[in-house]
C-alpha positions in Angstrom: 203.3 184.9 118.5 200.0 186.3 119.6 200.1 188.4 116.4 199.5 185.4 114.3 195.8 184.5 116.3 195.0 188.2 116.4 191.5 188.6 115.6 191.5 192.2 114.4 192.5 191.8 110.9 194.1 195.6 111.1 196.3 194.0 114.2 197.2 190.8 112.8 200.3 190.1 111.3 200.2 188.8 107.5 201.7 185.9 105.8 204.9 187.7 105.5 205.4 188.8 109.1 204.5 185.6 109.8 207.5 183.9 107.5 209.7 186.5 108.7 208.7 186.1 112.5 211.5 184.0 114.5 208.6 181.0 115.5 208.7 180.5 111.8 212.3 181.0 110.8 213.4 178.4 113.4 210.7 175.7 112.3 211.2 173.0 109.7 209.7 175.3 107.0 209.2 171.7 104.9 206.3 171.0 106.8 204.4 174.5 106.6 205.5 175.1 102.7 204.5 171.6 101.2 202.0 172.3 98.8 200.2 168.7 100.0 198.6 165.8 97.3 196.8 166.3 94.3 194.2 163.7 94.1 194.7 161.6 90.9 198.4 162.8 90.4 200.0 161.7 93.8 199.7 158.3 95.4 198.3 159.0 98.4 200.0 156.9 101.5 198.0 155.3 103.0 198.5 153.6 107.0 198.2 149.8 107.3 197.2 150.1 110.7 194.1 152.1 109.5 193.3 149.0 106.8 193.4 146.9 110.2 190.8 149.1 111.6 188.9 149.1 108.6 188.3 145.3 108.7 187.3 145.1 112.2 184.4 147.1 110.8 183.6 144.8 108.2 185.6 146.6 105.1 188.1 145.1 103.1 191.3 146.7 102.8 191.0 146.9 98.8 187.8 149.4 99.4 190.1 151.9 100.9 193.0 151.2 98.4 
């Protein structure tokens, strides 16, 4: 594992140790291989509780949606 935050680039292990390393192997690979949201082609969810917060600071929840 302290391979991955090596800071000598001639030390540190590359993306494919990495994916073959055990730490990586054993993780929920969904989470570190999603390729994430393309603005105006994915909805992008967004958290009620943050429209709450919004409001308290005087925006409406349609500027954020």
């Amino acid at each position: 594992m302290t391979k991955i935050m090596e800071t000598d680039p001639e030390k540190r292990y590359t993306a494919e140790q990495i994916k073959r390393h055990p730490w990586y192997t054993k993780t929920n690979k969904t989470v570190y291989e999603a390729q994430g949201l393309i603005i105006g082609k994915n909805e992008i969810p967004i958290e009620p509780s943050m429209l709450s917060h919004l409001e308290k600071f005087g925006f409406k929840a349609d500027f954020a949606t």
